[in-house]
Backbone of each chain as ProteinMPNN parsed JSONL, in Angstrom:
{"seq_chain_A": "XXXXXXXXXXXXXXXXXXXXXXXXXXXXXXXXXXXXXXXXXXXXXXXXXXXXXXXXXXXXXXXXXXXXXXXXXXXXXXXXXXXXXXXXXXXXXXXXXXXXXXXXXXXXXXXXXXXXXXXXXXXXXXXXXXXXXXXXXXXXXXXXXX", "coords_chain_A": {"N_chain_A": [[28.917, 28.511, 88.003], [28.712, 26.141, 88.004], [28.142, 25.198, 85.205], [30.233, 26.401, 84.287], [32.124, 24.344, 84.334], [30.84, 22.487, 83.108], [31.108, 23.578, 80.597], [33.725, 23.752, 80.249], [34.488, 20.875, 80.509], [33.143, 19.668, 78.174], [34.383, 20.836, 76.227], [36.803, 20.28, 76.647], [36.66, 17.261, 75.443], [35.66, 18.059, 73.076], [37.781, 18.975, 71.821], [40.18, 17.02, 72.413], [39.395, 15.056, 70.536], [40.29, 16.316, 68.094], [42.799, 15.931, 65.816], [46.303, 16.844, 65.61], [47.522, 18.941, 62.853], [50.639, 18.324, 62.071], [50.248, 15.365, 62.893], [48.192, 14.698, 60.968], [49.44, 15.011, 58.749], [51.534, 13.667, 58.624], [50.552, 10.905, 58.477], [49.815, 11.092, 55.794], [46.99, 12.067, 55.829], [44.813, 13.542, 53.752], [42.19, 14.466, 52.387], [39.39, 15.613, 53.181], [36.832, 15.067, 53.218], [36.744, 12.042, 53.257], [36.751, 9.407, 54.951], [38.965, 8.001, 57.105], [40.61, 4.682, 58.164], [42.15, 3.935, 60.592], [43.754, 1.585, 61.622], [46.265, -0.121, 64.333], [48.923, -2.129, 64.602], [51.16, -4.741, 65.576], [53.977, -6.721, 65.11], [54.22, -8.51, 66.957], [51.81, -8.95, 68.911], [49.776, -11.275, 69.231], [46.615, -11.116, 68.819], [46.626, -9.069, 66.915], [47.706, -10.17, 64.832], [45.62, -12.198, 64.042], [43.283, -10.898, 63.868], [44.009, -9.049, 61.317], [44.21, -10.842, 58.978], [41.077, -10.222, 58.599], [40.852, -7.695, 58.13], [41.99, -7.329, 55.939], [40.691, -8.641, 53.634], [38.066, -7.108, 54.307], [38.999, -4.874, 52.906], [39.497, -5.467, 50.667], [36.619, -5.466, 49.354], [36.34, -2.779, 50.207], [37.519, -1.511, 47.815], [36.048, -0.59, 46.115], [34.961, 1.665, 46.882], [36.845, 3.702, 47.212], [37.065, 6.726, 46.982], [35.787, 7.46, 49.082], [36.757, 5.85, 51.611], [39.095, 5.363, 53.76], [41.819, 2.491, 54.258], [44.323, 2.695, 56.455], [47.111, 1.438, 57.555], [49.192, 1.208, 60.437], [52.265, 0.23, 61.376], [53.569, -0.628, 64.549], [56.153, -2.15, 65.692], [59.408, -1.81, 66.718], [61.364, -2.47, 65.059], [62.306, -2.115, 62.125], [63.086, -3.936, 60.116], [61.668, -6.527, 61.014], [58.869, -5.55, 61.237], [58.592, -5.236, 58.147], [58.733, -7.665, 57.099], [56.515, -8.87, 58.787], [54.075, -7.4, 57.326], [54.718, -8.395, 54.704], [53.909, -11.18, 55.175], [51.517, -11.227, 56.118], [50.472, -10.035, 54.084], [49.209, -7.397, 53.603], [47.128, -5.132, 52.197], [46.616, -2.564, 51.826], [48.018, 0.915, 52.641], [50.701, 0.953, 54.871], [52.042, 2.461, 57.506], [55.118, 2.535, 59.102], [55.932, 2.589, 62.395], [58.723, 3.409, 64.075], [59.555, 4.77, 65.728], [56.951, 4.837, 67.521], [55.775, 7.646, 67.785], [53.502, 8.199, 66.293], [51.561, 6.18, 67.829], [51.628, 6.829, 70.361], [50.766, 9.218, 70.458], [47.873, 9.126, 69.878], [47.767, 7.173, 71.662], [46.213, 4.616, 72.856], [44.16, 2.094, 75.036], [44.536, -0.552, 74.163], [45.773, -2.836, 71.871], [45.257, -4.734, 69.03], [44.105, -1.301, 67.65], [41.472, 0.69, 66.655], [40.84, 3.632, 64.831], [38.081, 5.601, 63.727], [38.839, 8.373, 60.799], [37.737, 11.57, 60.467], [37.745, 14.528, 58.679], [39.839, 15.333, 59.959], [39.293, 14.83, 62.335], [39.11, 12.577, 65.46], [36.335, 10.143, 64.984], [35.486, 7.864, 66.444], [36.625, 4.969, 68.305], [37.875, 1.487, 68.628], [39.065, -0.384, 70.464], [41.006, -3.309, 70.882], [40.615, -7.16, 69.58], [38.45, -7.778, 67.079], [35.959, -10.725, 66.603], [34.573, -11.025, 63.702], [35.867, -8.671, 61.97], [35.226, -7.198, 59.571], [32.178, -6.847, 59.266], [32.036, -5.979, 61.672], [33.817, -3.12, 61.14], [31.725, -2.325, 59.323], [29.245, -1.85, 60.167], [30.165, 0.161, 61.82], [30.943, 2.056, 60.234], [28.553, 2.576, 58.759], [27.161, 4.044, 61.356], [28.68, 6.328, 61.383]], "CA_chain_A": [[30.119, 27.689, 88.243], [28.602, 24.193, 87.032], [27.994, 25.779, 83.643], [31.942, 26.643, 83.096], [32.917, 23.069, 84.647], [30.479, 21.782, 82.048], [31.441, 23.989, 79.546], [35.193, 23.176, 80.193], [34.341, 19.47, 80.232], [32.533, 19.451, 76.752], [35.424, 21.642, 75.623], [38.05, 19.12, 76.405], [36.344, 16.163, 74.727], [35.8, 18.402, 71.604], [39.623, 19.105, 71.652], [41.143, 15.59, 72.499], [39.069, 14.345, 69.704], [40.713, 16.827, 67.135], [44.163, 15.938, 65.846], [47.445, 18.201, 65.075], [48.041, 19.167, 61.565], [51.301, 17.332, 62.15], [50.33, 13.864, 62.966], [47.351, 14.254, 60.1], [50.587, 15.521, 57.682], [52.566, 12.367, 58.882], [50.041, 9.77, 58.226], [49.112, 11.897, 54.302], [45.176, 12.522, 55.711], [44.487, 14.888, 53.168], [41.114, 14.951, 52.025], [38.563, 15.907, 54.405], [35.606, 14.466, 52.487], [37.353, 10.738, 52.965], [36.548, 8.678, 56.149], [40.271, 7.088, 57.278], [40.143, 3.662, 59.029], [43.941, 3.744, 61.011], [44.852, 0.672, 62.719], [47.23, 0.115, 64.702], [49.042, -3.446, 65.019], [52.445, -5.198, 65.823], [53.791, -8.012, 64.49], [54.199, -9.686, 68.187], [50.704, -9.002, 69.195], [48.568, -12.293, 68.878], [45.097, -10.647, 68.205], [46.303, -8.318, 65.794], [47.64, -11.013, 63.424], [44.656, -12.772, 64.22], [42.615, -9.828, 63.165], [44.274, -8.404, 60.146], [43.398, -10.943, 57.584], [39.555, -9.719, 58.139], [40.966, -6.453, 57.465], [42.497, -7.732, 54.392], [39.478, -9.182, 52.873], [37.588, -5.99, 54.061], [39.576, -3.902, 51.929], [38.801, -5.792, 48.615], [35.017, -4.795, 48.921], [36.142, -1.113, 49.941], [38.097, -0.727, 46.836], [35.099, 0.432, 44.98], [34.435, 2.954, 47.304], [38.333, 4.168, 47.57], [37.051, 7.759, 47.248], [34.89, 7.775, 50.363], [37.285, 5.532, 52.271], [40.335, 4.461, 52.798], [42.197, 1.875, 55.354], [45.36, 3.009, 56.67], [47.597, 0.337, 58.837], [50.645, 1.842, 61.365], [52.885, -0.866, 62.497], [54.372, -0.154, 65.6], [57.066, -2.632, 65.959], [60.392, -0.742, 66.76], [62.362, -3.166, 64.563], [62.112, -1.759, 61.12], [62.796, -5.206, 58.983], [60.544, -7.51, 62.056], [57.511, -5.052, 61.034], [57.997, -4.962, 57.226], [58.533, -8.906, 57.329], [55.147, -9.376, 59.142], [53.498, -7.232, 56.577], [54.596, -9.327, 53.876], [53.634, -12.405, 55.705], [50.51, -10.844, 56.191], [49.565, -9.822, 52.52], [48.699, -6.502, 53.475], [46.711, -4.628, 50.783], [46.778, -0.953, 52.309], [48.804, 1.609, 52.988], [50.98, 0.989, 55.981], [53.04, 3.62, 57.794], [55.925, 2.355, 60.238], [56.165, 3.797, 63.337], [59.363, 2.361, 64.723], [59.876, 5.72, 67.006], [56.159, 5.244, 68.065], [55.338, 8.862, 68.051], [52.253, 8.342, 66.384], [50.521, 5.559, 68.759], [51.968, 7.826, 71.511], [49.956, 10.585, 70.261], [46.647, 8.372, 70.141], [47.469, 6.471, 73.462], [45.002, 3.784, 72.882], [43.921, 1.374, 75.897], [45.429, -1.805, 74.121], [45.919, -2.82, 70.392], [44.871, -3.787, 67.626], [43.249, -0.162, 67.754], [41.33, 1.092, 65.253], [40.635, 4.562, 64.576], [37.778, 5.799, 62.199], [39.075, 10.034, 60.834], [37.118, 12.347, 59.287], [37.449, 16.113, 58.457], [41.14, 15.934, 60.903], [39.131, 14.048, 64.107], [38.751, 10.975, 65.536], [34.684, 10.278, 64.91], [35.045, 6.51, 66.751], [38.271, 4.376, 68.249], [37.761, 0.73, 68.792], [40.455, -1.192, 70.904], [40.683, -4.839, 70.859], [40.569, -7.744, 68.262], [36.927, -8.124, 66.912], [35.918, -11.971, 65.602], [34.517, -10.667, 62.308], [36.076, -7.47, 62.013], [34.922, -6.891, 58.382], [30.949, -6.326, 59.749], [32.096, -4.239, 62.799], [34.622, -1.705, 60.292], [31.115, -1.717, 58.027], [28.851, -1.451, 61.034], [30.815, 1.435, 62.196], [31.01, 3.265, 58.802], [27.393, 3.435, 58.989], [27.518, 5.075, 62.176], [29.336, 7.309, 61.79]], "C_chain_A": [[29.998, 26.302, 87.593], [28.668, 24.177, 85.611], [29.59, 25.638, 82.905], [32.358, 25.894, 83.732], [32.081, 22.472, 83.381], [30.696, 22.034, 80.74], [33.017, 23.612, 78.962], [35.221, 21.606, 79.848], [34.356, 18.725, 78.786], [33.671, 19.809, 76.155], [36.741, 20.598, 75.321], [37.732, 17.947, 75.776], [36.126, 16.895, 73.448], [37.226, 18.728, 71.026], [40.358, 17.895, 71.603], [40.877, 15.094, 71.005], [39.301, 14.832, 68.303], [42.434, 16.118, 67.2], [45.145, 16.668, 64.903], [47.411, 17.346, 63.876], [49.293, 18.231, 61.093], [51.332, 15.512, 61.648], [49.256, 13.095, 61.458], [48.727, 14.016, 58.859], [51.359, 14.165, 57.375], [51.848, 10.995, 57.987], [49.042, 10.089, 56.935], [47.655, 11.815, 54.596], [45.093, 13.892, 55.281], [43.206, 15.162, 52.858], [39.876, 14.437, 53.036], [37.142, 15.276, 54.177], [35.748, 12.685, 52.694], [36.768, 10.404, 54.12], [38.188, 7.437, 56.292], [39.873, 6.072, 58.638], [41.527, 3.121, 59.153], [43.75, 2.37, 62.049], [46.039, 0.104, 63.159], [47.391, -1.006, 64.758], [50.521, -3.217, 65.141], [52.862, -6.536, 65.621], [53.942, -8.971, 66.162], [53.157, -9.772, 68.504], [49.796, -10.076, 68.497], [47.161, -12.235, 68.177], [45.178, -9.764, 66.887], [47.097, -9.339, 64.35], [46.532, -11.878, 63.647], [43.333, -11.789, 63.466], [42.898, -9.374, 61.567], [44.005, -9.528, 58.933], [41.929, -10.166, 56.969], [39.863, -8.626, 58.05], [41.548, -5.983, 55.963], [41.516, -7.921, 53.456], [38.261, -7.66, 52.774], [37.727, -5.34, 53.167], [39.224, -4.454, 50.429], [37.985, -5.396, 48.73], [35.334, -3.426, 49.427], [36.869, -0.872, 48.53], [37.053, 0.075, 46.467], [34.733, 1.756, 45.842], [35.968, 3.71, 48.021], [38.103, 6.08, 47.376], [36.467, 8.14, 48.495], [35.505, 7.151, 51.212], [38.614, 5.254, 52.65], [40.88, 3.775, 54.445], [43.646, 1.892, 55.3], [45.829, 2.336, 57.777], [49.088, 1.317, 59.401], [50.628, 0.576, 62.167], [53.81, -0.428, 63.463], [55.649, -0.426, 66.146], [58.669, -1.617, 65.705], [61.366, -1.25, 65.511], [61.754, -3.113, 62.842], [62.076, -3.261, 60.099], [62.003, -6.505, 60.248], [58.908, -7.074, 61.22], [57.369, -5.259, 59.225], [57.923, -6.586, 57.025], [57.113, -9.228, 57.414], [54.504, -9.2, 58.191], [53.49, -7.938, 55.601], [53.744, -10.654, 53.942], [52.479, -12.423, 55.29], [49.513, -10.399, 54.919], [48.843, -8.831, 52.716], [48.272, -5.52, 52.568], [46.103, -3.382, 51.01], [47.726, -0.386, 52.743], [49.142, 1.405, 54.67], [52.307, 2.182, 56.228], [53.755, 2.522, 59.136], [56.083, 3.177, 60.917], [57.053, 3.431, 64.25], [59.438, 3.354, 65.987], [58.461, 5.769, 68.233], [55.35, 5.934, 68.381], [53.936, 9.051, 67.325], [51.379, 7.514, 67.571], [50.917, 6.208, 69.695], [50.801, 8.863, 71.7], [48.318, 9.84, 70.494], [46.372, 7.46, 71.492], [46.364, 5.583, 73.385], [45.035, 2.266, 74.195], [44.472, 0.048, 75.657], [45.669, -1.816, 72.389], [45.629, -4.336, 69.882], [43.865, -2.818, 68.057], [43.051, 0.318, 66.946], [40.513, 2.439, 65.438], [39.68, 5.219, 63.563], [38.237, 8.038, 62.387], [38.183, 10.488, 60.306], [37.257, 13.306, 59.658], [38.889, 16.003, 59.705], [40.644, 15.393, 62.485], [38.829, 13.059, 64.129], [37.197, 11.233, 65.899], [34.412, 8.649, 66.158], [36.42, 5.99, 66.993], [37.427, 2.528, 69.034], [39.002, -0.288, 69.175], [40.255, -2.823, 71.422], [40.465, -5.627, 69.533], [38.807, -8.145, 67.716], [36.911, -10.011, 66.191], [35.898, -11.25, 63.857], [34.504, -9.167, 61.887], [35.662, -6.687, 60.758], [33.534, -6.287, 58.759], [31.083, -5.376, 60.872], [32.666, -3.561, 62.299], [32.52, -1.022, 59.974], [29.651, -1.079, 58.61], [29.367, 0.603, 61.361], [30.474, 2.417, 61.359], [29.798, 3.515, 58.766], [26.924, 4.479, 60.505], [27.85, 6.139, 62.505], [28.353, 8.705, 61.183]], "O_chain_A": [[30.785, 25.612, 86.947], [29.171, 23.281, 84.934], [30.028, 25.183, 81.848], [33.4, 26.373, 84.179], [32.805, 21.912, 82.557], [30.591, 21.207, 79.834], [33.406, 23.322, 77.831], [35.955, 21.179, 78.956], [35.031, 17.8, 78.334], [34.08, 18.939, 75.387], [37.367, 20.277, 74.311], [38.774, 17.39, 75.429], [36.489, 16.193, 72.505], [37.564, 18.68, 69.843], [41.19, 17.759, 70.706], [41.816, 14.763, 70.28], [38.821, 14.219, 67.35], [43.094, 15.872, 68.209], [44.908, 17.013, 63.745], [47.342, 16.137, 63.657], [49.224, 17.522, 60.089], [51.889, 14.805, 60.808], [49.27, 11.957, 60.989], [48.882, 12.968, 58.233], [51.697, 13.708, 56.284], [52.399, 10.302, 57.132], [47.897, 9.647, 56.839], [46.96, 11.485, 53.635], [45.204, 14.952, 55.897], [42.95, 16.347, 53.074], [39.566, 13.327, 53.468], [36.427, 15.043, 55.151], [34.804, 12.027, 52.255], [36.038, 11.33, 54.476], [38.351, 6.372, 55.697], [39.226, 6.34, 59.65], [42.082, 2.305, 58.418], [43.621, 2.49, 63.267], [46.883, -0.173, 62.306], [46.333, -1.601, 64.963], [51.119, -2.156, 64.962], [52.125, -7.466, 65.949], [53.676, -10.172, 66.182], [52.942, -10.982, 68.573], [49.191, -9.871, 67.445], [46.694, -12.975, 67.311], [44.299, -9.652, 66.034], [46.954, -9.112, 63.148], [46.898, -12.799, 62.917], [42.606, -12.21, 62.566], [41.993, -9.388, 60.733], [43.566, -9.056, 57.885], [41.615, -9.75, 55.854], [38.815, -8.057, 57.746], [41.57, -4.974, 55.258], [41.573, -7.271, 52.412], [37.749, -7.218, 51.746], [36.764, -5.062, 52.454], [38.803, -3.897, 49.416], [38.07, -4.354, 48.079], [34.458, -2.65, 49.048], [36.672, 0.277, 48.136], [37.115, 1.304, 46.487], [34.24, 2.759, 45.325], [36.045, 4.149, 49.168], [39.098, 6.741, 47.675], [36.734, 9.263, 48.923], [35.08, 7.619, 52.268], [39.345, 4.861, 51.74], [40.548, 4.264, 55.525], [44.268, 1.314, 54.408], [45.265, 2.445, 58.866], [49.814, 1.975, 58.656], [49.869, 0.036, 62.972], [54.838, 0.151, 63.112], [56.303, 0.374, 66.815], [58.916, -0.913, 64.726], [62.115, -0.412, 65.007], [60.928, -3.914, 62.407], [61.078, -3.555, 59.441], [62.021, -7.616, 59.718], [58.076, -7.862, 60.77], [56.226, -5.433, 58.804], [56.771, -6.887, 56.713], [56.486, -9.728, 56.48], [54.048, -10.218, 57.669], [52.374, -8.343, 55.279], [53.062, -11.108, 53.024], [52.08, -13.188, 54.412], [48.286, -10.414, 54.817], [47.728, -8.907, 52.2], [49.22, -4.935, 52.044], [45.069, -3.111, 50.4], [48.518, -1.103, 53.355], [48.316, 1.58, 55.566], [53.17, 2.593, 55.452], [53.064, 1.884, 59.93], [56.331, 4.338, 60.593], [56.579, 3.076, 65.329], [59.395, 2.896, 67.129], [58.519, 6.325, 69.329], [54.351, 5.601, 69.018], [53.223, 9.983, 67.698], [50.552, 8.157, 68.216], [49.867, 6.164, 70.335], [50.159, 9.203, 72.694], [47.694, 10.232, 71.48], [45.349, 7.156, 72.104], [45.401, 5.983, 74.039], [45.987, 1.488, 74.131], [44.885, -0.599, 76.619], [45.722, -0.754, 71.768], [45.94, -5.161, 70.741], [42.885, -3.185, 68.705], [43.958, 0.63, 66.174], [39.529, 2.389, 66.176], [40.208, 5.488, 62.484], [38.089, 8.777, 63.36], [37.637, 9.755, 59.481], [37.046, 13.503, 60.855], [38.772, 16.943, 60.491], [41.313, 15.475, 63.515], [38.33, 12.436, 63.192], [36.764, 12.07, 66.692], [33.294, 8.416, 66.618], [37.347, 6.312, 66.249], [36.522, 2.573, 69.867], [39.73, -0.85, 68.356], [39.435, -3.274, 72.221], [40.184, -5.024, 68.497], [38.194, -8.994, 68.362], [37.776, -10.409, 65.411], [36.841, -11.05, 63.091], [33.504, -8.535, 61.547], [35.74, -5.463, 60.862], [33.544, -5.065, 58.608], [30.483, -4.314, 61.035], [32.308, -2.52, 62.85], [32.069, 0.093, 60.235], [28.99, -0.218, 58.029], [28.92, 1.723, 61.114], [29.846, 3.438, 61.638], [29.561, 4.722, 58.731], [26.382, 5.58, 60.408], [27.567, 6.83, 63.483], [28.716, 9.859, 61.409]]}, "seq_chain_B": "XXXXXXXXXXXXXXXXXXXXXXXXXXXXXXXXXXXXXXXXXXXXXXXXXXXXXXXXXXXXXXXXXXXXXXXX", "coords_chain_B": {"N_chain_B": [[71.455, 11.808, 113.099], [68.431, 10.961, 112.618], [68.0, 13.625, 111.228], [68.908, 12.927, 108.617], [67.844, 10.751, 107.722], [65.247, 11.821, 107.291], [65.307, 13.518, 105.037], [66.479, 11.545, 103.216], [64.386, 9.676, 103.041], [62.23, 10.697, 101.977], [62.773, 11.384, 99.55], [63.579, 8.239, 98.434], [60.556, 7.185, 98.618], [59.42, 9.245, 96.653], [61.357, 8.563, 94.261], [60.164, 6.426, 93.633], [57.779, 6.974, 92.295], [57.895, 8.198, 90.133], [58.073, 5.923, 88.148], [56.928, 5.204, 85.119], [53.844, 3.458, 83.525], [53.776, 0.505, 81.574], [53.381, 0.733, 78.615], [50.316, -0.255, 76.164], [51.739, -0.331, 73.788], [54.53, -0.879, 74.233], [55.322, -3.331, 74.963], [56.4, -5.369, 73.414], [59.419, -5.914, 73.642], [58.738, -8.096, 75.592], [57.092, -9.727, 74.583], [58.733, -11.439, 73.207], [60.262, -14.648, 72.941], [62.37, -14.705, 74.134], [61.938, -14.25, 76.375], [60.084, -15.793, 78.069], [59.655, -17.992, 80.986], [61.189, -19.726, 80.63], [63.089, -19.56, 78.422], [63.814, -20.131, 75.163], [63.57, -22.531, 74.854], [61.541, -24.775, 74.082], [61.004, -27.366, 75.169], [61.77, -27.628, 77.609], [60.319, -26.181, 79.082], [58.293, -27.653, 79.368], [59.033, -29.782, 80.555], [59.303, -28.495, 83.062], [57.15, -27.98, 83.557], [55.679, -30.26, 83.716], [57.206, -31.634, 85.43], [56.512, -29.844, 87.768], [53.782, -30.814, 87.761], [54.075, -33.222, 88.596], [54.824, -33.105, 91.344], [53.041, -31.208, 92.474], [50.396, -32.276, 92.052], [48.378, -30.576, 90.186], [47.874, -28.961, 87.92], [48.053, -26.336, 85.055], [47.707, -22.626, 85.625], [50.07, -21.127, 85.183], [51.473, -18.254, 83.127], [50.063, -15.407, 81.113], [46.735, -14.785, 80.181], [45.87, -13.88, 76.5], [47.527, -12.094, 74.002], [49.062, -10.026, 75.285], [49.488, -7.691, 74.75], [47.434, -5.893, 76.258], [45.054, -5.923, 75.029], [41.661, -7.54, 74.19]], "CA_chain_B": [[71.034, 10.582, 112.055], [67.339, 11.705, 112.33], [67.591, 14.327, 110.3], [69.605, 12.377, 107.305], [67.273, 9.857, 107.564], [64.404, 12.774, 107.329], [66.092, 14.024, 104.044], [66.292, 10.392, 102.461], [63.196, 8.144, 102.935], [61.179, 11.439, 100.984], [63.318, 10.69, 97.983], [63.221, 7.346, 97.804], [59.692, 7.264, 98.18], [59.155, 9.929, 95.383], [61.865, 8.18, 93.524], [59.248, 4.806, 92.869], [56.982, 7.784, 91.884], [58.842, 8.018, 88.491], [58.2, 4.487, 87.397], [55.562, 4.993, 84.878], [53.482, 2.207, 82.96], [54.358, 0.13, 80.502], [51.666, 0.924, 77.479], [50.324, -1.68, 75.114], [52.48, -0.611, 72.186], [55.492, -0.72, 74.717], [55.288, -4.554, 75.804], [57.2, -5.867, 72.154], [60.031, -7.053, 73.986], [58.143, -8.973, 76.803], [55.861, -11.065, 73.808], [59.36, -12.501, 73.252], [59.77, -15.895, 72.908], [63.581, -15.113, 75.107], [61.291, -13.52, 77.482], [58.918, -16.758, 78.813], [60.234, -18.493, 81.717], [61.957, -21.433, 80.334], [63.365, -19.2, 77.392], [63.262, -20.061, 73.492], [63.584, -24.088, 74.7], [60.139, -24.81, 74.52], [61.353, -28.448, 76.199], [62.307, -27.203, 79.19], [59.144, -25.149, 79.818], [57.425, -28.449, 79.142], [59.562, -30.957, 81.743], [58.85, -27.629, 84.391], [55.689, -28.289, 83.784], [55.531, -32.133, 83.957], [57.557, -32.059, 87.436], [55.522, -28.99, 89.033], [52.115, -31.311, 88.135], [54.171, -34.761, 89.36], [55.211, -32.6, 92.891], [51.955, -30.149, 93.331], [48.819, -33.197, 91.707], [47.959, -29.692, 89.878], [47.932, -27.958, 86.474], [48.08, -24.761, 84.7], [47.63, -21.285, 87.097], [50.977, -20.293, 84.035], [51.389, -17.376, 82.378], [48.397, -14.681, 81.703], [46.104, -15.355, 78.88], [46.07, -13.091, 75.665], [48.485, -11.622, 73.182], [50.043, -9.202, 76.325], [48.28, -6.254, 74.153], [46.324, -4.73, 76.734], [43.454, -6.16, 74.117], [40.629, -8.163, 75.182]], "C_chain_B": [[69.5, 10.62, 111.325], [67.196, 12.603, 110.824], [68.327, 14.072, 108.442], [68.785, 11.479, 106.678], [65.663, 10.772, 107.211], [64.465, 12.885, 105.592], [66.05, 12.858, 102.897], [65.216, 9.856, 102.121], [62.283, 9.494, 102.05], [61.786, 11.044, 99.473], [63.134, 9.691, 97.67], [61.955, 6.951, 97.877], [58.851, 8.014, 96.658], [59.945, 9.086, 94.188], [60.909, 7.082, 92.903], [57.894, 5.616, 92.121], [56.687, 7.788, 90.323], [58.357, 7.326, 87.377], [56.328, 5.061, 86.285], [55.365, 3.819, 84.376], [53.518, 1.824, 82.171], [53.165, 0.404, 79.402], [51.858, -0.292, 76.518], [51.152, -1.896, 74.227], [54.139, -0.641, 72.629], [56.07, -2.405, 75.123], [56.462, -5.854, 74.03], [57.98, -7.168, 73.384], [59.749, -8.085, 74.754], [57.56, -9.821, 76.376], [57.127, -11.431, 73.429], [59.408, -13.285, 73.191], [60.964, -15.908, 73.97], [62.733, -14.964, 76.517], [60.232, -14.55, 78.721], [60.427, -17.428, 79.654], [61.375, -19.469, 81.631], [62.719, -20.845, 78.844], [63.078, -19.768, 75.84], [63.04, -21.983, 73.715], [62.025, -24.412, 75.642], [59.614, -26.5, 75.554], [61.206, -28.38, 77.184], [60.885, -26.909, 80.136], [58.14, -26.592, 79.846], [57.685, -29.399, 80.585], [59.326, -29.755, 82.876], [57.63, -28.315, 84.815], [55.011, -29.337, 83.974], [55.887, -32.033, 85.82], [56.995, -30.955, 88.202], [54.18, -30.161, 89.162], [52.474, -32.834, 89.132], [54.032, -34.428, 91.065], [53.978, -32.152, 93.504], [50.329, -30.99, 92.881], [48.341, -31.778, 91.495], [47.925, -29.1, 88.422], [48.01, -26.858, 86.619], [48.469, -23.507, 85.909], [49.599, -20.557, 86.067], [50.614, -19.021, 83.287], [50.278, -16.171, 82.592], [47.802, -15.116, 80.068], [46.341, -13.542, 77.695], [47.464, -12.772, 74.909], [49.526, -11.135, 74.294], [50.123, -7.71, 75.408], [48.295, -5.547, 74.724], [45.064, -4.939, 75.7], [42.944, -7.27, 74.774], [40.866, -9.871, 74.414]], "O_chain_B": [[69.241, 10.441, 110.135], [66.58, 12.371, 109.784], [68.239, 14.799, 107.452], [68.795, 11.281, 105.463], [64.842, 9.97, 106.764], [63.605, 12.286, 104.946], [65.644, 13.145, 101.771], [65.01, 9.533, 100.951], [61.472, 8.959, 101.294], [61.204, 10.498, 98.536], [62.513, 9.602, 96.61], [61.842, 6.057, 97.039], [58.023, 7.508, 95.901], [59.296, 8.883, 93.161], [60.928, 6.902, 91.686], [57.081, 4.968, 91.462], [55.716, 7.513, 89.619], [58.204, 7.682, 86.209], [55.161, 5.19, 86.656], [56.245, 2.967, 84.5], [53.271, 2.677, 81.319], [51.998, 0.146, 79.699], [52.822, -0.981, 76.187], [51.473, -2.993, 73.77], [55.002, -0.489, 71.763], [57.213, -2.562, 75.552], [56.993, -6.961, 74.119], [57.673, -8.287, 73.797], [60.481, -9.071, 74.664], [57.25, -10.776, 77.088], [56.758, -12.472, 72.885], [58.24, -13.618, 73.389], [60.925, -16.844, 74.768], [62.987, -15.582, 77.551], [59.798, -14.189, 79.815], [61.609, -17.435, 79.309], [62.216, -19.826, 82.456], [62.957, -21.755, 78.05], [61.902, -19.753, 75.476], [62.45, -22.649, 72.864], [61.595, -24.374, 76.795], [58.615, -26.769, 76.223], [60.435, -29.119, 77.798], [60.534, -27.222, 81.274], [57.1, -26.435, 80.485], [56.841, -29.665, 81.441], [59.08, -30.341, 83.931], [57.235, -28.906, 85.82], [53.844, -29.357, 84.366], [55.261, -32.226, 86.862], [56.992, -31.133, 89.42], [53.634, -30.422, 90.234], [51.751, -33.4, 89.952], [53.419, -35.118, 91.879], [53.669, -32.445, 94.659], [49.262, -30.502, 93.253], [47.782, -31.372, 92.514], [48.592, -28.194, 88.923], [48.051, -26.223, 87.673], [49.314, -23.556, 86.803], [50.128, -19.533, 86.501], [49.467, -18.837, 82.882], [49.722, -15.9, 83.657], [48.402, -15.624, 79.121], [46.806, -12.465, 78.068], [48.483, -13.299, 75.356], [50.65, -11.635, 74.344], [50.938, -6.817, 75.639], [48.852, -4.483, 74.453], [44.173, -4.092, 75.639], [43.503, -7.888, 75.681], [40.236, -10.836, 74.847]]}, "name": "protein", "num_of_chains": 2, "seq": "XXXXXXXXXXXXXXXXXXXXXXXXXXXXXXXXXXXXXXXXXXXXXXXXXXXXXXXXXXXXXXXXXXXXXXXXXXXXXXXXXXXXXXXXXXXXXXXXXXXXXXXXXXXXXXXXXXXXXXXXXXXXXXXXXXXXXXXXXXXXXXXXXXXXXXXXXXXXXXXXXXXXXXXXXXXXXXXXXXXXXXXXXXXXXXXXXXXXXXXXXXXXXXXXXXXXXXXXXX"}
């Protein structure tokens, strides 16, 4: 009996941590060999414009390694010209997906935001919620980690 | 009357059931600027705050700290 509560247990944390074909489809994670680094922000959220320059600066030193990585931003704000505004503001220098309906951070449900997501091979390997000071050494931290 | 009153108070108990919680990526309109006490007149919120400290010899104990995230 403890066996197939533990077996069920394990089971559901190896499942949560897969994600539908769908939501990979939505947000173009196509190649399985890549490591995707999704965060999530909003342009009202304090920490995550506080954060996203060091994710700006990050991204210049991943270019060179744009086959092994890549940093993918989803803005959440419902208000389609509020969110692309910010981005501008912001000088974002990755692919961002709007999510004015939400239905992706829905699907990820993360404890607060900025939330950052590392993918690989279609699962989440690592999710980090909250604004880091020098978020450039905890992404690069992480990436070895993983 | 009993039994009307039987019939009711289960509903509106279940009814507050309902309410779910607001999630981090749900709180937009509430980081507002219409949304703070004293609305977009950042004056106002200021002379509150002058005549609460002249009346109560007190400060702050306003707002909550952070973005309003749900981040740390």
């Amino acid at each position: 009996m403890k066996k197939m509560f533990l077996i069920l247990f394990l089971g559901s944390i190896v499942f949560a941590k897969t994600i539908s074909t769908d939501v990979l489809k939505k947000m173009q994670i196509t190649d399985p060999n890549k490591v995707y680094i999704v965060n999530f922000f909003a342009s009202w959220c304090t920490s995550c414009k506080a954060e996203l320059p060091g994710i700006v600066e990050f991204n210049k030193k991943l270019i060179k390694d744009k086959n092994k990585f890549e940093i993918i931003g989803v803005d959440v704000d419902e208000e389609l010209d509020e969110g692309i505004a910010f981005q501008k503001k912001m000088g974002l220098n990755f692919r961002v997906i709007n999510d004015t309906d939400q239905s992706l951070i829905s699907y990820f449900d993360p404890d607060g935001i900025p939330a950052i997501y590392y993918i690989k091979e279609g699962k989440v390997k690592k999710a980090r919620f909250g604004a880091e000071d020098d978020i450039g050494k905890v992404i690069q931290m992480d990436l070895k980690s993983l | 009357m009993k039994k009307v009153l039987f019939l009711v108070i289960p509903f509106l108990i279940t009814g507050c059931l309902h309410i779910s919680d607001v999630k981090p990526w749900e709180k937009g309109t509430h980081a507002k600027e219409t949304m703070k006490d004293a609305g977009i007149d950042k004056m106002r919120m200021k002379f509150d705050t002058h005549i609460y400290y002249s009346k109560e010899a007190t400060k702050a104990g306003f707002g909550i700290a952070g973005g309003g995230c749900g981040c740390n």
